[in-house]
N, C-alpha and C positions, 0 to 999 in steps of 0.2 A: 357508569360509563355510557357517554350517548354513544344513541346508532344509527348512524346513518343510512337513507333508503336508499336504492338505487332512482336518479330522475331517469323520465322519460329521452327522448333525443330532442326533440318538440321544447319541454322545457328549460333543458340545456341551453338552447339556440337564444333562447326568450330569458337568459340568465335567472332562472328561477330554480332557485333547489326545493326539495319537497318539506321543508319544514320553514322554507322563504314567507309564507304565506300568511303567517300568524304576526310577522312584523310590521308586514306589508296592510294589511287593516288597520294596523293598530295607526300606522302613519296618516292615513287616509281618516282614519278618527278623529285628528289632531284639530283639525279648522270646524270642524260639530263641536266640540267641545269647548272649542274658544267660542262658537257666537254662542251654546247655549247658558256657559257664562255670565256672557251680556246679558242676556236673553233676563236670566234669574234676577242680575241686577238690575236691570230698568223695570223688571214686574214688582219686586220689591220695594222700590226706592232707596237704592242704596247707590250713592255715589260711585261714580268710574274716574278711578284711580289715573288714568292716563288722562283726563279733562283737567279733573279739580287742580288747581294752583294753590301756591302758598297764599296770594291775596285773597283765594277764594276762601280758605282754611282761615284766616286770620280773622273776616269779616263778619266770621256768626254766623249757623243755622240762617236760611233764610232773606238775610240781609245783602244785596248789591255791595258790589267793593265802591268805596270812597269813589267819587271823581279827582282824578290829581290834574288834570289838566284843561285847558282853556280851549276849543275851537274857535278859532278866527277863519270865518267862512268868505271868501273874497269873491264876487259874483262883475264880471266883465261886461260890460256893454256898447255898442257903437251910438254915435249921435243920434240915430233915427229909434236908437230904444231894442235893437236887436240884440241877441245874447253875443260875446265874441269869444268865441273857440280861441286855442292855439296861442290866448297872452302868455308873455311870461309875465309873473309875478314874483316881486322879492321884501320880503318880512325882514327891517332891521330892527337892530333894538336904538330906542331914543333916548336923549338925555331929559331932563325935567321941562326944557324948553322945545322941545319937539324937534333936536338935531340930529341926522341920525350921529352915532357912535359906531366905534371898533365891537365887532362883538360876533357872534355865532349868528350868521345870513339865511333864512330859510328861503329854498327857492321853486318854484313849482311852474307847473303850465297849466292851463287851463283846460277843462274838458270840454264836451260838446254842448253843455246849458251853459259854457263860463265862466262857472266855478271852481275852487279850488281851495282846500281845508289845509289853513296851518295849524297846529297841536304847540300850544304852548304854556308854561308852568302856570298854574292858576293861582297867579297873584298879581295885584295892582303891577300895571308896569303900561311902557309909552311902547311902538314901534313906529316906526316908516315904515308905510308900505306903499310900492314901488309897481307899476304895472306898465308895459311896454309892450308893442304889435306893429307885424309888417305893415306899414301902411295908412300908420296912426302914430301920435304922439303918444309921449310920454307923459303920465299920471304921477303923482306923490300925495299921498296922505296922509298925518299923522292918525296914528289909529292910538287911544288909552282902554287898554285891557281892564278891567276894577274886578279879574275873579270870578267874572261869570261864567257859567258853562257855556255858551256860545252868542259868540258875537257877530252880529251879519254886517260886512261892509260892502259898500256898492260902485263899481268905479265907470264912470264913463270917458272911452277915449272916445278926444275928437280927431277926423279924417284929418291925413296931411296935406298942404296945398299946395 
């Protein structure tokens, strides 16, 4: 049969009973015991269960997962050769003749070098790509993808008059 101790009036106040104390560690133990976990697995080399992915698992000991897709890296420029922030840019997909088509539009804006990265399925294929600015015409490229990991296209708008 437990037994109960009488608490102080002090601990009463401060919700703590006299046998509180031993639960009370053990919760305060909980976050030491989770990083010295880590701790054991990164000394070891043993994979962390909440990083690794299926792709990672599937790829083999050692080995990088596949690349499945294509960077189309679009870099903005003004006529005097400066970088231009703030385009928009738009990725369609084209037909064998460089038209665009109906199809899934990727759209983006430019950062402060210019730039701006489309991800697309890494295989032979056409798009249009489309680039527009306050203050500047309008651009059209066709761009042909052949699978490579990254493709750097370069656009320059000219000022409007």
């Amino acid at each position: 049969m437990p037994v109960s101790l009488p608490s102080s009036p002090v601990s009463r106040a401060r919700g703590h009973l006299v046998g509180d104390h031993g639960r009370r560690a053990w919760l305060r133990a909980i976050p030491v015991l989770t990083a010295g976990a880590f701790l054991l697995a990164a000394t070891f080399g043993l994979p962390d269960a909440r990083i690794a992915s299926a792709k990672d698992k599937k790829a083999g000991k050692g080995e990088p997962p596949p690349v499945t897709d294509t960077l189309i890296k679009v870099t903005t420029f003004t006529e005097l050769g400066s970088t231009l922030r703030g385009a928009t840019v738009k990725l369609l997909p084209a037909d064998k003749d460089g038209n665009a088509r109906k199809g899934k539009t990727l759209q983006g804006v430019t950062n402060g070098m210019g730039e701006y990265p489309f991800h697309v399925p890494k295989t032979e294929a056409k798009y249009v790509l489309q680039a527009e600015a306050k203050g500047f015409e309008s651009v059209s490229k066709v761009v042909h993808a052949q699978g490579e990991d990254q493709t750097d296209i370069f656009l320059q708008l000219p000022a409007k008059k």
